[in-house]
C-alpha positions as CSV (number, residue, x, y, z in Angstrom):
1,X,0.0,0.0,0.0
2,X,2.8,2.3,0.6
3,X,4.5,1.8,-2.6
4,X,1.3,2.9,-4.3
5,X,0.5,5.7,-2.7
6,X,4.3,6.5,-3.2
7,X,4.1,6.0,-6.8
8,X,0.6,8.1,-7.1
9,X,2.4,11.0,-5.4
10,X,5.0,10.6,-8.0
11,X,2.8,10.0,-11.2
12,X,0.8,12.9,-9.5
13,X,3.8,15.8,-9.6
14,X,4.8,14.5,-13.2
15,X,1.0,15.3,-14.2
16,X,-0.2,17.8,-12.5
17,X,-1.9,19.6,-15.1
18,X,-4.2,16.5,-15.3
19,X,-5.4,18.1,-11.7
20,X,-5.8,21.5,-11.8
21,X,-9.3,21.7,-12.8
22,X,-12.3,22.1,-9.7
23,X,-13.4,19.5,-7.3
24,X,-15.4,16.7,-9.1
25,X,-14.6,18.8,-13.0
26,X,-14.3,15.2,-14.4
27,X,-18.3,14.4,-14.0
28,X,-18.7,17.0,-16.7
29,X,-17.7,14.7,-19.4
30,X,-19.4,11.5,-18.6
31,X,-22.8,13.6,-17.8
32,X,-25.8,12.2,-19.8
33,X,-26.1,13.1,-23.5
34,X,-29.4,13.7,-23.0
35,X,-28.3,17.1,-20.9
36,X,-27.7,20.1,-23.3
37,X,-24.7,21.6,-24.4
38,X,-24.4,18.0,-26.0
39,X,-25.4,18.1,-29.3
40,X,-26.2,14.0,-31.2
41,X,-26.5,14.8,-35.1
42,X,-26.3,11.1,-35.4
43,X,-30.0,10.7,-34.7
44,X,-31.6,9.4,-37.8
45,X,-34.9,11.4,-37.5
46,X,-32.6,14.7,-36.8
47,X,-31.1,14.1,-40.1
48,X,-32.7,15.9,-42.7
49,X,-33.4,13.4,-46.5
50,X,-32.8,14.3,-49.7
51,X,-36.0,15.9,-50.2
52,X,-35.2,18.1,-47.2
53,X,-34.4,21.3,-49.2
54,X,-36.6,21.1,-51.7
55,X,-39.5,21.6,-48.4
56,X,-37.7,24.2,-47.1
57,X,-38.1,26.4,-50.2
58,X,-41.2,25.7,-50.8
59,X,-42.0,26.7,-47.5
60,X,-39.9,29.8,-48.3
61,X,-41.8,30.7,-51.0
62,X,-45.3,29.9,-49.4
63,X,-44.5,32.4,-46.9
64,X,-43.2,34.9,-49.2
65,X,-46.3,35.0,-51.3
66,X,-48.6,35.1,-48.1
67,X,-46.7,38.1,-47.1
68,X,-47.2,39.8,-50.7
69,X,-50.8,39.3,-50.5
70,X,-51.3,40.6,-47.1
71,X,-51.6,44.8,-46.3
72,X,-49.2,47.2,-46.2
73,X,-49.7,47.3,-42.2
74,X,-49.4,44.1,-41.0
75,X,-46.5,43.7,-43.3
76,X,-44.6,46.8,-41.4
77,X,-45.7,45.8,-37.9
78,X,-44.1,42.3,-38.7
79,X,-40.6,44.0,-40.1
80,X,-40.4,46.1,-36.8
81,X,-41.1,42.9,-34.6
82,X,-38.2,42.0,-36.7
83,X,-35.9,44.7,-36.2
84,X,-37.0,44.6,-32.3
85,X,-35.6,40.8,-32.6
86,X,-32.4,41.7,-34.2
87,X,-31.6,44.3,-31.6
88,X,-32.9,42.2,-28.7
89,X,-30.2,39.5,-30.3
90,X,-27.3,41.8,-31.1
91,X,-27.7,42.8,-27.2
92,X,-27.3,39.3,-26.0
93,X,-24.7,38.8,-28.1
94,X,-22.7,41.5,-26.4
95,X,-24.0,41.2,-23.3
């Protein structure tokens, strides 16, 4: 028992930058994927198909012609929403 808590001293002082991080820092990495940051792009239903764009535009282009066709006013109120957003965004950003 001595010897190896001689040789873990050792091994310890040759490594120490393996311990400088905060009591119990190692958890971090074997948390539960499931817990965000962590980010799975493997899932199969996350992944988009082929046919993927193709939707997307369409959608795109759905919503561009329902914003033609509606008035003037309701087209401005949505673009200041928008601007409100952007600032609201650029502010976290910094912040």
């Amino acid at each position: 028992m001595k010897e190896q808590t001689e040789q873990f001293i050792q091994l310890r002082g040759e490594n120490d930058e393996l311990f400088t991080g905060a009591k119990n820092s190692a958890t971090v990495g074997w948390r539960p994927s499931i817990c965000p940051p962590v980010l799975i792009a493997s899932i199969p239903m996350d992944t988009p198909g082929p046919s993927a764009a193709v939707s997307d535009q369409e959608e795109r282009e759905e919503e561009e012609r329902e914003r033609d066709s509606q008035p003037a006013v309701k087209r401005r109120r949505r673009d200041s929403d928008q601007e409100l957003l952007d600032l609201i965004r650029e502010a976290a950003e910094r912040g």
